[in-house]
C-alpha positions as CSV (number, residue, x, y, z in Angstrom):
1,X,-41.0,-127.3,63.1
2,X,-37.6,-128.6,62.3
3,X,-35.2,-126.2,61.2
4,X,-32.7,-127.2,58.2
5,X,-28.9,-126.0,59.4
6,X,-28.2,-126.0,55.8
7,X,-30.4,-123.3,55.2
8,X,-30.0,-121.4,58.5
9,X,-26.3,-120.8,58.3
10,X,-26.5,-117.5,60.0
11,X,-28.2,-118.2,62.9
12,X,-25.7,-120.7,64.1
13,X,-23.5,-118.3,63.3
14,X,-24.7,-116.0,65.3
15,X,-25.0,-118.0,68.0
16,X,-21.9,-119.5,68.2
17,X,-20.6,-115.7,68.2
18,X,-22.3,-115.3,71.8
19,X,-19.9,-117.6,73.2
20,X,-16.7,-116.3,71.3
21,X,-14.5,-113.1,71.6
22,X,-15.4,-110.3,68.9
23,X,-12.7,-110.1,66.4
24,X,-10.6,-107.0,66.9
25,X,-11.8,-104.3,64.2
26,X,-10.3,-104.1,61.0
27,X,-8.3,-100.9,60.4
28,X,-7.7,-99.6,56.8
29,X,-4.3,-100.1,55.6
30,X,-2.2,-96.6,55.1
31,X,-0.8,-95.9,52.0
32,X,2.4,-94.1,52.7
33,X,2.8,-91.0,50.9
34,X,5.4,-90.4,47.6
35,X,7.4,-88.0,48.9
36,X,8.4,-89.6,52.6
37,X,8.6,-93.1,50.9
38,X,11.6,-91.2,48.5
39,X,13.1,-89.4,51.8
40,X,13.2,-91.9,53.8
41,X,16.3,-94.1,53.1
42,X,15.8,-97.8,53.6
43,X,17.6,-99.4,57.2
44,X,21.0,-101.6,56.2
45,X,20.5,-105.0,57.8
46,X,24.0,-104.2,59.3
47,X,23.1,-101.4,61.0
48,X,21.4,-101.2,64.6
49,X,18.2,-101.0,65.6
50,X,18.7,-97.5,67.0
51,X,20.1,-96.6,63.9
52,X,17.1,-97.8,62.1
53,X,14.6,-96.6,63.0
54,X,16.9,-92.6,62.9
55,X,14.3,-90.4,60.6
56,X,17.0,-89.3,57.6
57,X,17.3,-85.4,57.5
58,X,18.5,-84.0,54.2
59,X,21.9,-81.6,54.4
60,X,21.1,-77.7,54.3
61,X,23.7,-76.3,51.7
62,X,26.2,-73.7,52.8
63,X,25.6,-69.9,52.5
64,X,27.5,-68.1,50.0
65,X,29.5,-65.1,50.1
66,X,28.9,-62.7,47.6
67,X,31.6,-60.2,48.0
68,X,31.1,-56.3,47.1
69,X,32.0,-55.0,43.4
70,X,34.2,-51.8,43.4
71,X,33.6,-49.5,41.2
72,X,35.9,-49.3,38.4
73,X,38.5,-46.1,39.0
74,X,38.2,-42.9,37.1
75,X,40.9,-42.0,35.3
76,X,42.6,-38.9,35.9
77,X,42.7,-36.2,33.1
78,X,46.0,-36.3,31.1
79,X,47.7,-33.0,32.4
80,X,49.3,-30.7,29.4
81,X,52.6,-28.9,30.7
82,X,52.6,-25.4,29.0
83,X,55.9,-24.5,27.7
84,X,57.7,-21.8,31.0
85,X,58.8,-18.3,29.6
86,X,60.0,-17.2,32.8
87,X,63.5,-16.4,30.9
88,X,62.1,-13.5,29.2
89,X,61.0,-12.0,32.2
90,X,64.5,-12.2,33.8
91,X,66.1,-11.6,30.2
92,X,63.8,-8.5,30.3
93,X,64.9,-7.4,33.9
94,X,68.6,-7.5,32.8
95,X,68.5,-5.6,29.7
96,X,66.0,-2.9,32.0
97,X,69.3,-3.1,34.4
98,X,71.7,-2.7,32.4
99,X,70.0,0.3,30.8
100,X,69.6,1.9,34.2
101,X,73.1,1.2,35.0
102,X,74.3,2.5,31.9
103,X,72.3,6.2,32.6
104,X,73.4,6.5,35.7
105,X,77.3,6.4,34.8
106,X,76.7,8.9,32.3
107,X,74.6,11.0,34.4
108,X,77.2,10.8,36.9
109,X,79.9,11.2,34.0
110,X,82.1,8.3,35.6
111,X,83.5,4.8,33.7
112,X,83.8,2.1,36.0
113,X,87.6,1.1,36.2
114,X,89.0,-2.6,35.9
115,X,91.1,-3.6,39.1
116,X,94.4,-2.7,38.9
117,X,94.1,0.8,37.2
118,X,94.0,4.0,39.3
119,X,91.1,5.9,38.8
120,X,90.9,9.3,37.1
121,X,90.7,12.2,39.5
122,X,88.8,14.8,36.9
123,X,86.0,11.6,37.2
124,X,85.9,11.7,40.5
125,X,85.7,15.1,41.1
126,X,83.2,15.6,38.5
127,X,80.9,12.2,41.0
128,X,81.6,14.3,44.3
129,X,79.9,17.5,41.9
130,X,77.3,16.0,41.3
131,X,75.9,16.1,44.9
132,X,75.7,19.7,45.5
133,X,75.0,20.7,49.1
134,X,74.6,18.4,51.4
135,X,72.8,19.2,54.4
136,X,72.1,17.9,57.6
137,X,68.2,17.8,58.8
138,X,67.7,20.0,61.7
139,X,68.6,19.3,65.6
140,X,67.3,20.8,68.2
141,X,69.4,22.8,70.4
142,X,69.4,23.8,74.2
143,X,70.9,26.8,76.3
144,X,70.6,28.9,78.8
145,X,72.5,32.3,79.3
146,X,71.7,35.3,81.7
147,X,72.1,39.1,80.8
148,X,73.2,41.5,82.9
149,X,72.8,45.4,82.2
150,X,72.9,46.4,85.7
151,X,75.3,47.5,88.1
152,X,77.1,46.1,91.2
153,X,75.7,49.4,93.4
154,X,72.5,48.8,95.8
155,X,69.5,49.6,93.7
156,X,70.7,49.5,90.2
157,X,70.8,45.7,89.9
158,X,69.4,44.4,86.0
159,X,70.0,41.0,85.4
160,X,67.6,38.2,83.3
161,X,68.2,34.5,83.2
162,X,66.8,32.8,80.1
163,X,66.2,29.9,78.9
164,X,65.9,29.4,75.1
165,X,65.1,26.1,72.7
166,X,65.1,25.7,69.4
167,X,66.9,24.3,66.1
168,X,70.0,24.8,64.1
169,X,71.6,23.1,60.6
170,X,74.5,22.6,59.1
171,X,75.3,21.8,55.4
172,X,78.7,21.0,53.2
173,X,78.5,22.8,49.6
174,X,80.4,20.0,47.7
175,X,80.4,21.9,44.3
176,X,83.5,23.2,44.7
177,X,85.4,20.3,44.9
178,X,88.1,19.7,41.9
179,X,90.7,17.1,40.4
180,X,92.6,19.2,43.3
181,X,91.1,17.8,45.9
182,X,91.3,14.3,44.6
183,X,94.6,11.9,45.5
184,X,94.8,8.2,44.6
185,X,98.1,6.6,46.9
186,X,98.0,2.8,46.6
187,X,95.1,2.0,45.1
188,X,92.6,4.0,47.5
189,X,90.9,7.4,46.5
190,X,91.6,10.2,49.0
191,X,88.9,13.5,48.5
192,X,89.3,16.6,50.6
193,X,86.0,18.6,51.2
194,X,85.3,21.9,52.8
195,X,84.1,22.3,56.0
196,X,80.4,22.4,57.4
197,X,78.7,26.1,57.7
198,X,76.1,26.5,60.2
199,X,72.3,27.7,59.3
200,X,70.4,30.4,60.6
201,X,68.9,29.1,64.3
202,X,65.5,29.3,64.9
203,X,63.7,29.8,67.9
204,X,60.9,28.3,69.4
205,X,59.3,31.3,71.7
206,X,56.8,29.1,72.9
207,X,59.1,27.0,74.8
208,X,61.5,29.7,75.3
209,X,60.9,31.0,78.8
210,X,62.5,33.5,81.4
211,X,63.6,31.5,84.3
212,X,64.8,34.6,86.5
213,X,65.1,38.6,87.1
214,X,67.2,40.2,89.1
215,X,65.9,43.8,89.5
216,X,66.6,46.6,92.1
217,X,64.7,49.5,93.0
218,X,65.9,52.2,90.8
219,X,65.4,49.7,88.3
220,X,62.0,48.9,88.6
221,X,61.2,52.9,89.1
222,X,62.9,53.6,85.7
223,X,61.3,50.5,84.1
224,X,65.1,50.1,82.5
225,X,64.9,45.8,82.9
226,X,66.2,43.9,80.0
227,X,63.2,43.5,77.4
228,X,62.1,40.1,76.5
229,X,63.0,41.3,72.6
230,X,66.5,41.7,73.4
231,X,66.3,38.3,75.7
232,X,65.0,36.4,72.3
233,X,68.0,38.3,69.7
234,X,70.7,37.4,71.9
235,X,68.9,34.0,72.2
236,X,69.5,33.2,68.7
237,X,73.2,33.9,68.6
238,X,73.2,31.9,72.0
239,X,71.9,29.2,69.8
240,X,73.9,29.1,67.1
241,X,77.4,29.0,69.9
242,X,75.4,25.6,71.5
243,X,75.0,24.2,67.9
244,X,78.6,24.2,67.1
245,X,79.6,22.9,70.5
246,X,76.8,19.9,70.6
247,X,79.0,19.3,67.1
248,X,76.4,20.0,64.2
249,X,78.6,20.5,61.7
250,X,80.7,17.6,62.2
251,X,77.4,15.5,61.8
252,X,76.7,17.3,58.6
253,X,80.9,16.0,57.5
254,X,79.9,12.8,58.2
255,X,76.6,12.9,56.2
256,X,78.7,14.1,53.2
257,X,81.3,11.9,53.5
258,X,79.2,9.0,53.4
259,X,77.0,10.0,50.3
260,X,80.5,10.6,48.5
261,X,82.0,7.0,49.4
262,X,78.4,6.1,48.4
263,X,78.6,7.6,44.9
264,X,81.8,6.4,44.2
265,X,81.2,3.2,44.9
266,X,78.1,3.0,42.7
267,X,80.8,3.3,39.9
268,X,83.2,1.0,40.8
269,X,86.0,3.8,42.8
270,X,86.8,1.8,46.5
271,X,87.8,2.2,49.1
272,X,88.0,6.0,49.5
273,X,88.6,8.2,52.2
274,X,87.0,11.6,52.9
275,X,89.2,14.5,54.5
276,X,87.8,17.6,55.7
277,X,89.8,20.5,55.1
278,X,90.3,24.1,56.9
């Protein structure tokens, strides 16, 4: 049976494919995609093949600083000054001052003087008045004495050492004083006052003590030894002799004197001078 190659074209086909190489498989065309055909820039014909085929990489942008916002300041609240009265408080103070100042010259019945003028001696007299007795606080005093009521002959001895502590006074009684007593020579005041009189001691008998006897025999038998009475009477005139001599008085002139100059200055009368007189 003869076979037509016009109506068997696949068979030669076929068979000629035994002899021949397979054709390589067809592989589907890729369609690039939208987005990498935009980002990807096209090569320069001037530029290297290297450079070519360089995949393009869009720029980052730059971070931003945002710097911090201070808070707008507060204002402060307007301050109001208040209108100062401290003059009336001093203005007050000088007329209370002058009041006191005033009282006390009349009180003292003294006018302050200008410089220049003497001052008047009835005034000053009547100031020194004014401060009645002055008197010195008390000091203590010290001594020791012995008393002897006994006799040189063997037995009859009577003799008692004691030792007595107290305190004693003095004081200046300035109301006497008068326009007398008052000089002004050259501008300074001289006042003459009277002299300091002693107190009354007093004596402390608990630190008063015997420190010795001197008894003899006949004495002792006769109990005639000097009695701690009589030790403690003579005691306080022995007191009184110690004050004087320790100079008691003389501290109760000073005190005077200087409560005078005192006075006298409060009124305007300086200097002065202060004489004790017999």
């Amino acid at each position: 049976m003869a076979v037509d190659a016009a109506t068997e074209p696949s068979r030669f086909a076929r068979s000629a494919s035994r002899d021949a190489p397979a054709p390589p498989p067809r592989r589907r065309p890729r369609t690039p995609r939208l987005d990498t055909v935009a980002a990807t820039p096209r090569p320069s014909p001037t530029l290297s093949a290297a450079r070519r085929t360089a995949t393009f990489v869009a720029p980052r942008a730059a971070p931003v600083a945002v710097a911090p916002v201070a808070p707008a300041p507060v204002p402060a609240p307007a301050v109001v000054e208040r209108p100062r009265r401290g003059w009336i408080g001093w203005l007050l103070a000088s007329l209370v001052a002058g009041l006191i100042a005033g009282g006390t010259l009349a009180w003292y019945g003294v006018q302050p003087w200008g410089t220049g003028h003497d001052p008047n001696a009835g005034a000053v007299a009547a100031t020194v008045r004014r401060l009645g007795v002055v008197q010195l606080p008390a000091q203590q005093v010290t001594t020791t004495f012995t008393v002897d009521d006994g006799s040189s002959l063997p037995g009859l001895a009577n003799s008692a050492t004691y030792r007595a502590v107290g305190t004693d006074t003095a004081s200046v009684d300035l109301a006497g004083v008068s326009a007398s007593d008052v000089q002004v020579h050259g501008g300074v005041t001289h006042v003459t006052i009277p002299a300091a009189q002693l107190g009354t001691p007093v004596l402390d008998e608990r630190l008063s003590v015997v420190d010795h006897r001197d008894e003899g025999l006949v004495t002792q038998i006769l109990d005639d030894s000097v009695s701690l009475g009589e030790l403690r009477d003579q005691a306080r005139s022995q007191l009184g002799s110690q004050a004087a001599a320790q100079g008691v008085p003389t501290a109760a002139e000073r005190l005077a004197a200087a409560d005078i100059t005192a006075a006298l200055r409060r009124t305007g009368v300086t200097p002065v001078v202060v004489a004790v007189g017999s």
